[in-house]
N, C-alpha and C positions, 0 to 999 in steps of 0.2 A: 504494500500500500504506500503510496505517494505522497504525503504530505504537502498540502500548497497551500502559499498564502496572494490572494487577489488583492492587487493595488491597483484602485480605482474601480468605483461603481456602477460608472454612469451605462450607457447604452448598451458599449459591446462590452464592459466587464461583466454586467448582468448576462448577456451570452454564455460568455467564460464560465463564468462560476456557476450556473444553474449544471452547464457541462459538466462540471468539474464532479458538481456534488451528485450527478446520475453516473457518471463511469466507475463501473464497478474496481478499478485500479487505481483507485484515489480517492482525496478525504479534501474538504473544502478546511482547512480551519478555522482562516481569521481573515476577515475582511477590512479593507479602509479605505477610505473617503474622506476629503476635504468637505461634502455637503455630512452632516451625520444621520440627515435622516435615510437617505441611501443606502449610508453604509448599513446601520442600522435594519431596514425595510430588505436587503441582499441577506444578511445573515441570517434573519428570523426565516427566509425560504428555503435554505440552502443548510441549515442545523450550525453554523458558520458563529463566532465569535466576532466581535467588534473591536477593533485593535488601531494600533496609528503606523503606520508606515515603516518609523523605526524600528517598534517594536516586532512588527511582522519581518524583516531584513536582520533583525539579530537575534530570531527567536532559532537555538539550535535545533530544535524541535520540528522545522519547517525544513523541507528540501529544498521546496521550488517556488517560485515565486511570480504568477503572472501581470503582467505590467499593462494596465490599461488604463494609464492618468492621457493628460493631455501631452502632447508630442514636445514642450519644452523641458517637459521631467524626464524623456525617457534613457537618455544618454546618462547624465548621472543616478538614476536606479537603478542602470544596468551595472554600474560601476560599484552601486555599491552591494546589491545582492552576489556580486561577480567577488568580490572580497570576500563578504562572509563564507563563502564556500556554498553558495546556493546555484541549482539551474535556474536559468529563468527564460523565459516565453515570453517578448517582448511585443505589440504591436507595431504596426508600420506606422512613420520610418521609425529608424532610430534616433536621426535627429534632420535639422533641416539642414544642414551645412555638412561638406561630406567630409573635412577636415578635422570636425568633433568626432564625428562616425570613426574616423580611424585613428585616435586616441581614445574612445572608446573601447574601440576591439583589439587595442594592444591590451589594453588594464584588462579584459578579461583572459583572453593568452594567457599572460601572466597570471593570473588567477588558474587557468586551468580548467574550467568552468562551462559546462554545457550551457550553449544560447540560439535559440530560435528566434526568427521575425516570421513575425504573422502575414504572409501572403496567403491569404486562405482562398483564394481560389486556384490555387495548383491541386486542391484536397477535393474541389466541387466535380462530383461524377462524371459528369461527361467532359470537364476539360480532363481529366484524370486521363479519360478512356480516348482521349485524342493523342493525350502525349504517349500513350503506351502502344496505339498503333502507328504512329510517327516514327517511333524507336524502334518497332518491329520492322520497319520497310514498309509497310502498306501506301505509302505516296512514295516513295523512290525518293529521292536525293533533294531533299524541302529547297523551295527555288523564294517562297512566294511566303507572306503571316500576315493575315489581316486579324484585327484586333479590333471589334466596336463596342463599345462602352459607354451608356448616355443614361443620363441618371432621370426619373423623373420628375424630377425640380429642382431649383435651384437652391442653394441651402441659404442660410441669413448672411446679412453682408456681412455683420459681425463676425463672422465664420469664416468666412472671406478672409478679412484683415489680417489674421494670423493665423491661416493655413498654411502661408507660404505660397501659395498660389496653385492654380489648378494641376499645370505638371506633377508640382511636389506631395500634392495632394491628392488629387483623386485618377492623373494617368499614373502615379509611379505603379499600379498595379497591372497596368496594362504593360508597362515598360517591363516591370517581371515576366510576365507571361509572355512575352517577344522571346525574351530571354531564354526564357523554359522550353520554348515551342523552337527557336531555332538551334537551340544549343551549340551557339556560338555568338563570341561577343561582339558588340555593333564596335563599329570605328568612324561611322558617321551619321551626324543628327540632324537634321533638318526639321524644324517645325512652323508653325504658323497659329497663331489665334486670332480671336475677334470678342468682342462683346458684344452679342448681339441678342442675348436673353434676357438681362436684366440691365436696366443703364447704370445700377448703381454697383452691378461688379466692376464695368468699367474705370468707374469713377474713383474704385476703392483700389485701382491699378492693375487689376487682375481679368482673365480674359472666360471666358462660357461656351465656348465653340473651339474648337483645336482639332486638330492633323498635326500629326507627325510620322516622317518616312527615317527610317534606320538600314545600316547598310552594311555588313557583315566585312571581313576582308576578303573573304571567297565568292563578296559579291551578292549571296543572300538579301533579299531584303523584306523589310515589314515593315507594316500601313497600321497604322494606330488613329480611328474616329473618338472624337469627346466631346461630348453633350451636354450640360447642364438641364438639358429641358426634353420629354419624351412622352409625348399627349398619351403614348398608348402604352404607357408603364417603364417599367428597369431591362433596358435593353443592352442586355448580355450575349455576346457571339464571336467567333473565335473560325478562323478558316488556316487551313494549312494545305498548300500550293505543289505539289512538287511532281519531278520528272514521271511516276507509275500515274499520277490522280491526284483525287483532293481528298482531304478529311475536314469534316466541319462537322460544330457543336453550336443550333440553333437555341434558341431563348425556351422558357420553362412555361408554358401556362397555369393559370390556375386550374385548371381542369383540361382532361383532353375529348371534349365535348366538342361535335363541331355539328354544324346546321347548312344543309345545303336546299336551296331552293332555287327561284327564278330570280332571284340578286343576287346569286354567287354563292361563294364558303366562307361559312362567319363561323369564326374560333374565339373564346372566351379569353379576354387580355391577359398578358403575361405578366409574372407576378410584381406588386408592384414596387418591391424596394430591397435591398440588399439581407434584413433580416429574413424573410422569407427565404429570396435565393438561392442564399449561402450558407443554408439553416445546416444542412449534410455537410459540406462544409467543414463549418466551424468544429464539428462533432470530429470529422478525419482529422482535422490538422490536431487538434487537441489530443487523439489516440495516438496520431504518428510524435510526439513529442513524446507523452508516457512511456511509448514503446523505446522510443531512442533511449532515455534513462533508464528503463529495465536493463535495454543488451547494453550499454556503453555505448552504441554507437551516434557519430557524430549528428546532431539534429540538423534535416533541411527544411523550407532554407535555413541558411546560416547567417552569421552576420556576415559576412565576406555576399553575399546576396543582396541585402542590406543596402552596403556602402555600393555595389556596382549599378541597384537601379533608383540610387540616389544619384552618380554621377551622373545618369540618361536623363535625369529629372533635370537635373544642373542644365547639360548641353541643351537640353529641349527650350529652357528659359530664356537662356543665354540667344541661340538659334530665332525664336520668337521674336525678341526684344532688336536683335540687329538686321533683321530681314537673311543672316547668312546662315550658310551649313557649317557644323561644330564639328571637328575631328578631332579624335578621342588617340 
């Protein structure tokens, strides 16, 4: 049995920890939150204790430690659950600057210390089962990655302002999953934004529409869409190009009901936001972490995952902002 302790309450710690405390390989203990009725309201569901951050980081008692405050704490929690002799299960990113990321990820080195980043949709079924017939040969020599990703609404601007911005925010998951899907790393970045959802993204400096093309050294390449706005829900889709064929992984509905008559074929909308989605998900990446600290073996992703689709985040920014291509 696993002992963990959950830092941070809010949306996806509640995730985490409901997880935690149903996986028969683990024990929810202590919870914390800077809101305390959170923290508080988490533990009372989850048989969880209510603790402060510290105490949960130096409790020897505790193995591992999942990290779901907001993305300015996560570099230093790493650093210091990484001391105590703890695993820890960090959310993405690890931080927004990729220079802290890799001062980060020496202090754990040096620690010795198993660390995961939460890209949780490498874990979601059918991207799983794209990358596994990718691997096998079933598209022949991957030429081609399209990537589309549009959220159904735009989040508060205040959310906006220290996100970091949408690259570093809501494509670096798409930049992972390039990554995963071509398995090979980009060398050049070209992107492009616009604000054209909300005027007051624009205004907060940050962009609600983006494309980004990547470009492997072997010439590889992947097409990454992003949306802030998606009238007909959370659209999720994933294609892989290559010499034998394609593989492709379409969007989830809420039902697979469909209606056909003298207007055509009407399908019931696709689910509409990422806690549904990624619900399977969140449950795999959570088992494949447990599982790596049962055998010892190394937890993916890793931080070295981490810091490389922070760097794509960076070049995509960087790319955007100058109208030119970034090489890496």
């Amino acid at each position: 049995m696993i002992r963990m302790g959950l830092l941070g309450a809010g949306r996806i710690g509640r995730i985490h920890g409901h997880n935690v405390a149903a996986h028969p390989r683990a024990e929810l203990v202590a919870v914390a939150d800077a809101v305390a009725q959170a923290a508080e309201a988490l533990a009372a569901e989850t048989n969880a204790r209510v603790a402060s951050i510290d105490a949960i980081v130096g409790d020897p008692n505790i193995d591992a430690v999942l990290i779901c405050t907001p993305t300015d704490m996560h570099a230093d929690l790493i650093e210091a659950a990484a001391k105590a002799g703890k695993a820890v299960f960090c959310e993405k990113p690890v931080d927004l600057g990729s220079d802290r990321i890799r001062t980060c990820l020496s202090v754990v080195a040096k620690a010795g210390t198993p660390l995961m980043i939460g890209f949780n949709r490498r874990f979601d079924p059918n991207f799983a089962s794209v990358k596994r017939r990718v691997a096998a040969g079933e598209a022949g020599n991957v030429e081609l990655v399209t990537v589309i990703s549009r959220d159904p609404g735009p989040p508060p601007v205040e959310y906006v302002k220290r996100s970091g911005g949408l690259f570093r925010d809501m494509m670096i998951h798409d930049l992972d999953m390039a990554r995963f899907l071509l398995d090979e790393e980009p060398v050049e970045v070209h992107a492009v934004g616009s604000s054209l959802v909300d005027p007051a993204i624009g205004q907060a400096g940050d962009v609600d529409t983006a494309a980004v093309l990547l470009k492997t050294a072997s010439g590889k390449i992947a097409q990454i869409s992003n949306s802030r706005r998606a009238t007909y829900g959370y659209d999720q889709r994933i294609e892989v190009h290559g010499s034998k064929g394609m593989i492709r992984a379409g969007n989830v509905h809420t039902t697979t009901v469909e209606v056909a008559n003298g207007a055509g074929f009407q399908a019931d909308p696709v689910q509409n936001f990422f806690l549904e989605r990624y619900a399977a998900a969140y449950r795999e990446e959570l088992a494949a972490f447990l599982e790596a600290l049962a055998t010892g073996a190394s937890p993916s992703p890793s931080g070295e995952d981490g810091l490389r689709a922070q760097i794509l985040a960076d070049a995509a920014t960087e790319s955007a902002q100058t109208g030119k291509a970034v090489r890496l």
